[in-house]
N, C-alpha and C positions, 0 to 999 in steps of 0.2 A: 462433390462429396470427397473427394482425394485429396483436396486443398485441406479441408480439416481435418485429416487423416495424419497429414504428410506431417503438418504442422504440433497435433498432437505427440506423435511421433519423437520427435526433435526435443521436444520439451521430456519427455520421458528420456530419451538418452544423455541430454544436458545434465536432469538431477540423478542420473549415474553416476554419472561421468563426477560430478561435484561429491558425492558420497564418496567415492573413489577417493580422492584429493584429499577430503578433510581429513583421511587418516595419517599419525603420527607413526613412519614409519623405522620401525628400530633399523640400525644399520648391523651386520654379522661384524664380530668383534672377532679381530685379525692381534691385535696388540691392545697395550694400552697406550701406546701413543696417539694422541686427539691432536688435529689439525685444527687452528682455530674457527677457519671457516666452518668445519662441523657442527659446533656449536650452534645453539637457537635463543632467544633472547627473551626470557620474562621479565619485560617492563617493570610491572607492578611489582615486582618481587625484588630486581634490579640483580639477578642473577642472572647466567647461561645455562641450558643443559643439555646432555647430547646423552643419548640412551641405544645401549648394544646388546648384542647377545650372539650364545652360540647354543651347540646342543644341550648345554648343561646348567649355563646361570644368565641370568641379567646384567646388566651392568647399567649405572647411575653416573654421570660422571656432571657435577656441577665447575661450576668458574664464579666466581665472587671477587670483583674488582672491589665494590664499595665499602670503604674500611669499618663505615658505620655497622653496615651489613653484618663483613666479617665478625665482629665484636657481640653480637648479636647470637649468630650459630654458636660460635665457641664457649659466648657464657649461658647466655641461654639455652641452646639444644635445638636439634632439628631433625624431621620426622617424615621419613616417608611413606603415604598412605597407599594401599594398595585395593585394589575395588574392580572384583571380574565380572559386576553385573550392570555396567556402565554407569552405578550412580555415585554423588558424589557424597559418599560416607566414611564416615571414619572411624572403622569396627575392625581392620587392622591392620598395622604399621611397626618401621623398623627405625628406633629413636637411636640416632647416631649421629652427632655426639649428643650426649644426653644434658650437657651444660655443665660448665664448671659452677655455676650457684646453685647446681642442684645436683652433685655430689655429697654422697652420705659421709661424714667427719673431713670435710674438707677442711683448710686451715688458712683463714683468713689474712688477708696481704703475708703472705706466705713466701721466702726469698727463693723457695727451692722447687715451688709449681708456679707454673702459667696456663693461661684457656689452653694452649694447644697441647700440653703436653698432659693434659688432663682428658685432652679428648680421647680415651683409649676404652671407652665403654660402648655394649649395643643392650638395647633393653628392647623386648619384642611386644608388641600387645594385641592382643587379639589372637594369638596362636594357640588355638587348644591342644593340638596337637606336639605341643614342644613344652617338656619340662622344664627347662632352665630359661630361666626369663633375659637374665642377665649375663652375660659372661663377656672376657676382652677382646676387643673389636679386630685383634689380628686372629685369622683361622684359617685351616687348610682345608676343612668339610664341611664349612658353616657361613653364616651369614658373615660376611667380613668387609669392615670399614676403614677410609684411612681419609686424615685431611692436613695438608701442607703448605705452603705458603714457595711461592717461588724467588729468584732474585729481585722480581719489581712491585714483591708487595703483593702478589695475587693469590689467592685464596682456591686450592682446588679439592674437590670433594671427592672420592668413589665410595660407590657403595656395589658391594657384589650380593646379589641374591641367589641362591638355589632354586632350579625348577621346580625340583623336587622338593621343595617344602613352600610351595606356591599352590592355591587351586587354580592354576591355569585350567581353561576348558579349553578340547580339543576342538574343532568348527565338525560340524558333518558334513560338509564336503570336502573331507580330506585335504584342506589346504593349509593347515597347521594350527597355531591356538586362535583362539577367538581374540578381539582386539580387547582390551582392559583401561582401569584409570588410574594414574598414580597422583596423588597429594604432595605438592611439598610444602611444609610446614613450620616457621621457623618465630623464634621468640614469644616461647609459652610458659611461663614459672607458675610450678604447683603452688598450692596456697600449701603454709607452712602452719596455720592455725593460727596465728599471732599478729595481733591488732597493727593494721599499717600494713601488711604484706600480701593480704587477699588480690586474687586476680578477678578479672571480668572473664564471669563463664560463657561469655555471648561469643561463637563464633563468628571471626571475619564473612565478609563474601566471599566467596570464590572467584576466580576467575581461571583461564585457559588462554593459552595463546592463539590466534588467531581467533578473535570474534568473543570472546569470553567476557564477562563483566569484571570490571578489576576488583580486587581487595579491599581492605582500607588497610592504613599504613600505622606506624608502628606511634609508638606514644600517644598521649592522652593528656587531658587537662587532672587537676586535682579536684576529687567532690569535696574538699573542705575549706574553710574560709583562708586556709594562708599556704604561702607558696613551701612546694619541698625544697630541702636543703638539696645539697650533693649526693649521689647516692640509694635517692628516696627517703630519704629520713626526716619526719618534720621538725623541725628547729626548735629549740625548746620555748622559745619566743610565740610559738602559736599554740601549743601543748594546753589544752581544755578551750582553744575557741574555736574547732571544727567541729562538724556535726555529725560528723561522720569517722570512725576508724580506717579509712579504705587509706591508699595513697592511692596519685594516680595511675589510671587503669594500663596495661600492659597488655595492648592489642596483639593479639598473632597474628604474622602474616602466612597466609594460605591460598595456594595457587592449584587447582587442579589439570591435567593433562589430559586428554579423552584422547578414544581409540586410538590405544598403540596397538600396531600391529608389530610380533614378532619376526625377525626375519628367518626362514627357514633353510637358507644353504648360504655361501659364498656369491 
């Protein structure tokens, strides 16, 4: 009788022991200087991210080598989803940058903006709690965003969150907040009402690193019979022989993160 006892045993401390591991554990933010090694790598997404914190905010910090990538956040926008009841929904998020094609009076092939210099908006949703949706992404008591480009072309993100404007839940046994899920979300263009420009409202898969099912990837065929020009615009050459108004579809990619756990001292 003690052999399967013993043996029981082992097995229950194993899927501890593994519960233990799976979580995503924030490291206590000393600086903003990031070590590359810190860094963790979503495949499917083809970014890095490294997530910190102290007593007072969050901290995001992505790395974007893939120029396609980059070109992607900056004119499209990207969105981080936040979720303290371990599912993966998306009821509320902090859009930064919000995309330069989806700036209100933007000014097209414009000599005097570019994506990046456009990225200086945060738009929040899902926050019932907060009256201004929108405001610019530098701040000193607020949700605050910055994205830059190094000497070798590399693409870096932060995004600072407030606790205090987070429903973090505390654990009951006193061992600090409960673990949470963040989203990240990137190349999503609202439909703008106008024949040719509609998105596909079908959300990606998810995935997570370590074990997750990946996404699907970015671009799409055209539902009409002739190909887009440059741009997305159908050529006027095909103009009444498609059956459809859509252009093709603009998949977002979406990657979820499970149990992050915060860190609670130094």
């Amino acid at each position: 009788m003690k052999t399967p006892v013993l043996i029981l045993s082992l097995i229950v401390c194993a899927g501890l022991n593994a519960q233990k591991g799976s979580l995503n554990l924030s490291k206590w933010h000393v600086n903003d200087e990031i070590k590359a090694s810190d860094y963790q790598s979503i495949k499917k997404a083809k970014l890095y991210f490294f997530i910190s914190n102290d007593y007072d905010n969050i901290y995001i910090d992505l790395k974007v080598e893939d120029p396609g990538i980059q070109n992607r956040i900056l004119k499209e926008g990207l969105t981080i989803w936040i979720n303290m009841d371990g599912k993966s929904a998306k009821k509320m998020g902090i859009r930064f940058p919000i995309g330069s094609k989806n700036q209100a009076g933007r000014i097209p092939n414009s000599n005097f903006s570019t994506p990046l210099s456009l990225a200086n908006t945060i738009e929040l949703i899902g926050f019932t709690n907060e009256e201004v949706r929108h405001f610019p992404s530098e701040n000193s008591d607020n949700f605050r965003g910055k994205v830059k480009y190094d000497n070798e072309g590399t693409l870096y993100y932060k995004m600072l969150m407030p606790i205090a404007k987070l429903p973090i839940r505390n654990s009951k046994k006193g061992d600090g907040a409960m673990p949470f899920t963040l989203g990240i979300e990137y190349g999503f263009l609202p439909s703008t009402g106008k024949p040719g420009n509609r998105v596909s409202p079908t959300a990606p898969l998810e995935s997570q690193p370590g074990g997750s099912r990946g996404g699907a990837s970015g671009g799409g065929r055209s539902r009409g019979g002739g190909r887009t020009g440059r741009g997305g615009d159908v050529p006027a050459s095909a103009a009444g022989t498609t059956s459809t108004p859509y252009q093709p579809v603009i998949t977002p990619i979406l990657q979820w993160i499970k149990d992050i756990k915060l860190a609670t001292s130094k």
